[in-house]
Structures are given as structure tokens and as C-alpha cells.
N, C-alpha and C positions, 0 to 999 in steps of 0.2 A: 504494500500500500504506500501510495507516494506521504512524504512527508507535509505536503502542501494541500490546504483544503481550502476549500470555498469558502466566501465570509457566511454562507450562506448553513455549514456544516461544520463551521469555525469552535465549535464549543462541546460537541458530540461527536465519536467517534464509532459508534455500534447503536443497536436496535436499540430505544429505550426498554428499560427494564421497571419494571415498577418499584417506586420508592416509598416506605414507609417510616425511614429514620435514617438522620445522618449524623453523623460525628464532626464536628469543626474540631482542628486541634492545634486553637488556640483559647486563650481566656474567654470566660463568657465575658460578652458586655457589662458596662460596667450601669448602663440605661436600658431599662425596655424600649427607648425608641430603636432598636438597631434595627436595621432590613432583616436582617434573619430571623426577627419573632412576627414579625408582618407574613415573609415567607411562610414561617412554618403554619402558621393561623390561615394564611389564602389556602395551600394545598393541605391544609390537615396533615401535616407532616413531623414526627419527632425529632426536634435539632437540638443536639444536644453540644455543649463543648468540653473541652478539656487537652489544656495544653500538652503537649509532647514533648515539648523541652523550656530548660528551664536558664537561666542567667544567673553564676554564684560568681560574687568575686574574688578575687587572689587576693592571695594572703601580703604582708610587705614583704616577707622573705623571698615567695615568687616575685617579684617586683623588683625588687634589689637583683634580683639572679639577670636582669636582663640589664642592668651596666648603664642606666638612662639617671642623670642625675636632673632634676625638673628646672634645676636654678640655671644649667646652661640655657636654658630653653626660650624665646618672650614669645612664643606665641602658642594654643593648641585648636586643635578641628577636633570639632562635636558632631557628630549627624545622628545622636540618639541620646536620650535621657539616660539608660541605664549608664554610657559613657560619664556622663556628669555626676552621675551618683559614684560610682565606684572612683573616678579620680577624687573626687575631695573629701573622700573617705578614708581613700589610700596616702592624703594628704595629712589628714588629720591624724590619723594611724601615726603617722611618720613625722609628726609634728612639724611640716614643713608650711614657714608663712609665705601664702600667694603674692607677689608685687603687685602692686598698685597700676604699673603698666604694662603686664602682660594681656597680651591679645586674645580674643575667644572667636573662632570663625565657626559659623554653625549653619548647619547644611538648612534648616526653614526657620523663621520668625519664632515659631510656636517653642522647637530645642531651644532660640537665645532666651526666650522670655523662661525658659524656664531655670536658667541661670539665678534668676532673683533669690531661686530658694539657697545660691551657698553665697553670691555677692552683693553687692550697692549697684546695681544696674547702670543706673545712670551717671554712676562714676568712673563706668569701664568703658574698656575700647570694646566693641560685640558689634559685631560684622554677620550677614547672614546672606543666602541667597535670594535673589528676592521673587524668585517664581518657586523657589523650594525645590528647583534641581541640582545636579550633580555641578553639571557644567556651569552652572550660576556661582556656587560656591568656587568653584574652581577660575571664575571671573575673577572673582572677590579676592582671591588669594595673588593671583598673579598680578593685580596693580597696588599690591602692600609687600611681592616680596624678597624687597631688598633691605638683606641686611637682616632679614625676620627668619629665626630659627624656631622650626615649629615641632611639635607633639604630635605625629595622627594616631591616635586611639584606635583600637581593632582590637576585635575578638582574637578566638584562637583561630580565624579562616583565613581564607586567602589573600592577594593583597586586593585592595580595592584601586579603582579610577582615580581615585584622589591621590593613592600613593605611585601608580603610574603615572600620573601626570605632574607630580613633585621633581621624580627621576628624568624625567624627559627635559622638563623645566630647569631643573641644575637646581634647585632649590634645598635648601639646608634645612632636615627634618629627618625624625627619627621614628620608626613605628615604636607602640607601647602597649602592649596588654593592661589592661585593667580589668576584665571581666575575661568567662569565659561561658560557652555554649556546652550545657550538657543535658544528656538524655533523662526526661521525667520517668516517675513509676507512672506507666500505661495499661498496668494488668487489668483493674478495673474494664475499662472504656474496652479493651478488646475483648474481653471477656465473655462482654454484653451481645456482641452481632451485631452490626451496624448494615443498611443496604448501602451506605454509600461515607466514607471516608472522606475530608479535603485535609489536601496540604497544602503549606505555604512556605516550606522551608525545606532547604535540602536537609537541616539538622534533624527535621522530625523525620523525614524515612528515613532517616540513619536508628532513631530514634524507634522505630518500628522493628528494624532488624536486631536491634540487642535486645528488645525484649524476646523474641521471635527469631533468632538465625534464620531459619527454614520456613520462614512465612512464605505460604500460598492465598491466592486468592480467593480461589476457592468461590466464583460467582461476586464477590465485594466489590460492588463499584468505585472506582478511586477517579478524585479529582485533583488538580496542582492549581497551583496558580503563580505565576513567574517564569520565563525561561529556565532560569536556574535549578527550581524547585521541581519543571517536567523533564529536566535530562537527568534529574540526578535518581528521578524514578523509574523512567526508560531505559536507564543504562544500569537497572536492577532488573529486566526485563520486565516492567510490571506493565498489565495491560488500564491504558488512563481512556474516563469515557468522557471525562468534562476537563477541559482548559481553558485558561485564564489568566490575562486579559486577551480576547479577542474584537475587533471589528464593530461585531452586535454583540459584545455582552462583555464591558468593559471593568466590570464587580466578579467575583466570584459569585456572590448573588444573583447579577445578571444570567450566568453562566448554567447556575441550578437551572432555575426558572426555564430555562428555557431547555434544560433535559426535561425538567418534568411536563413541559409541555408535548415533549417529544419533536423538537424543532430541532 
């Protein structure tokens, strides 16, 4: 089957099968307003969630082991909350005082404003992109960076856009772990039989196989959502009936909807 579908066929890839519960595996909402209890209310369907994996941070001593002292540093890149939680945690741990003019470049508005909770906002320099993309931040960065030795924060993945584009740029910056990605206890939720699975992260079907080495599908409809998140399930051989984002169905939500309509 070719790799390329019609927008038309963009978000299913087999006969609908009928659905009567699915498993999201991330946090539930933290509002009833989500599309997903609207969903599950329109088609009388059980959606249930439960995350798959989870964000614990290092220790200082992991932290120290990687040779990064912070005072060299005036600048760091945020493009997630958990980032700003575990650095000035890892700060505080370590008794280390933040300067007054070091820089915060943050990948949307919503990450800098949420700086408030460890600094004086309006007394710092906070830079941010201002469509909340990648290359936006990466605008922001390359007309500040001279002379600005930066922090990028990462998990324990791969490198990211931002750190290719530091490299190419000549720019002086170091990667840093502050947190890491690890696999939840999933026993529960698989336990139960779900007709239909979503992921959004290649850690959670990682996350699926340690609980499971030898997981089969066994008829389970599995959906992804991300490039990312559909090769890293494709190339577990698993067969995916719903992706996301496509064309006509730009939500994961969208994406159901429109299997359970059989479209």
C-alpha cells in the first residue's frame, strides 16, 4: 500500500470497525470543556485517559555529571514548562543565584508568562516567538546572538531544531538535561481492553513495549498523532487506523470523528 493517501482517506486506513471505548494516553483534562467529553457524549463512546509516561527530574548529582556550570552561561531556551520547573529546582537544589541579566528565550508567550512563577517578569530580559513556532524562536535567537552563550534544555531525546540550528549558526551553547522521559505503570488501562488506543509520543509506545515486550494487537485499533509519534509505531510494525494531523482532520479529535463516522 503506497505510503500516500488522499486528503480524502487522510485519517483512516482500513474498514471502520466499530468503537465503543478508547484510551487517550495522556492526562485527562484538567476542564470538562475538552472536545473529547463533547466526543465521547455525541457518539456515546467511553474515553477514557491515562498517561503512558511520565517527566521525573535529575537528581544534582546527575546534573553535575554532565560538566555544565550555569554561571558560564547568560542566556537559556525554554519550549516547555516542565523545562522551567526542573531548572530552578535544580537551581535551588544547588543553591545557585540566577543574575539579574541573564536571558530566557521561550519557544510561545504562554512558557514566558509562565516564568512569573520563579522570577520578577518585568525585570527580565524574556524573548519568545511570537507565532509560537520553532523557527520564530529560532528568529528571536539569531538577532540576540552575539556574544550570548546559551542553555538548551532537553530531555533525554534526541537533539532538537533548535540545537541544529545553534550548530549551523556557530552559536555558543550547551545542551542540558534537567528532566527526563520515563515509562508510567500502564497495567491498569491495558488490562481493561480498549477498541481503540491514541498516541502522541514516540515515548509512550516505547512505553507500551516495557510493559508488554510481545505486544500484539490482537484487532486494537491504534491511532498516533505526529510524524514522529506514526514512524516510531510503524517501525514497531504496528498496524495505525487513525493519523494525525491531516488535511481534514487537523485535532486528533478531528481524526476520531471522522473514523467513527466511517469517513
Amino acid at each position: 500500500m503506497s505510503n500516500v493517501m488522499s486528503e480524502q482517506t487522510a485519517t483512516t486506513t482500513h474498514t471502520p470497525k466499530k468503537v465503543n471505548s478508547i484510551l487517550i494516553t495522556q492526562a485527562r483534562p484538567e476542564t470538562e470543556k475538552s472536545p473529547y467529553f463533547d466526543l465521547a457524549k455525541k457518539y456515546a463512546v467511553k474515553v477514557d485517559f491515562h498517561p503512558f509516561i511520565k517527566v521525573e527530574g535529575i537528581t544534582v548529582r546527575e546534573f553535575r555529571k554532565q560538566k555544565i556550570e550555569i554561571a558560564d552561561f547568560t542566556s537559556i531556551v525554554f519550549t516547555s514548562r516542565n523545562a522551567i520547573d526542573h531548572f530552578f529546582r535544580l537551581c535551588d537544589e544547588m543553591r545557585f543565584k540566577i543574575s539579574q541579566d541573564f536571558k530566557y528565550y521561550c519557544i510561545t508567550e504562554a512558557v514566558a508568562l509562565y516564568l512569573q512563577k520563579f522570577i520578577n517578569y518585568r525585570k527580565r530580559k524574556v524573548f519568545y516567538s511570537p507565532d509560537g513556532s520553532t523557527q520564530g524562536l529560532m528568529d528571536i535567537i539569531a538577532k540576540h546572538k552575539v556574544n550570548e552563550r546559551y542553555i538548551s534544555p532537553m530531555s533525554d531525546s534526541s537533539k532538537s531544531e533548535i540545537t541544529q540550528f545553534m550548530q549551523r549558526s556557530n552559536i555558543q551553547f550547551a545542551e542540558a538535561t534537567f528532566h527526563k522521559t520515563v515509562s508510567n505503570d500502564i497495567s491498569l488501562p491495558m488490562q481493561q481492553g480498549y477498541d481503540l488506543i491514541v498516541f502522541f509520543s514516540p515515548y509512550s509506545i516505547q512505553a507500551l513495549y516495557d510493559y508488554d515486550a510481545g505486544f500484539t494487537q490482537n484487532g486494537t485499533l491504534l491511532g498516533t498523532f505526529g510524524p514522529t509519534t506514526t514512524k516510531a509505531a510503524e517501525d514497531r510494525g504496528l498496524q495505525l487506523h487513525i493519523k494525525a494531523p491531516m488535511p481534514n482532520a487537523p485535532s486528533m479529535v478531528a481524526a476520531i470523528e471522522l473514523y467513527l463516522l466511517g469517513k
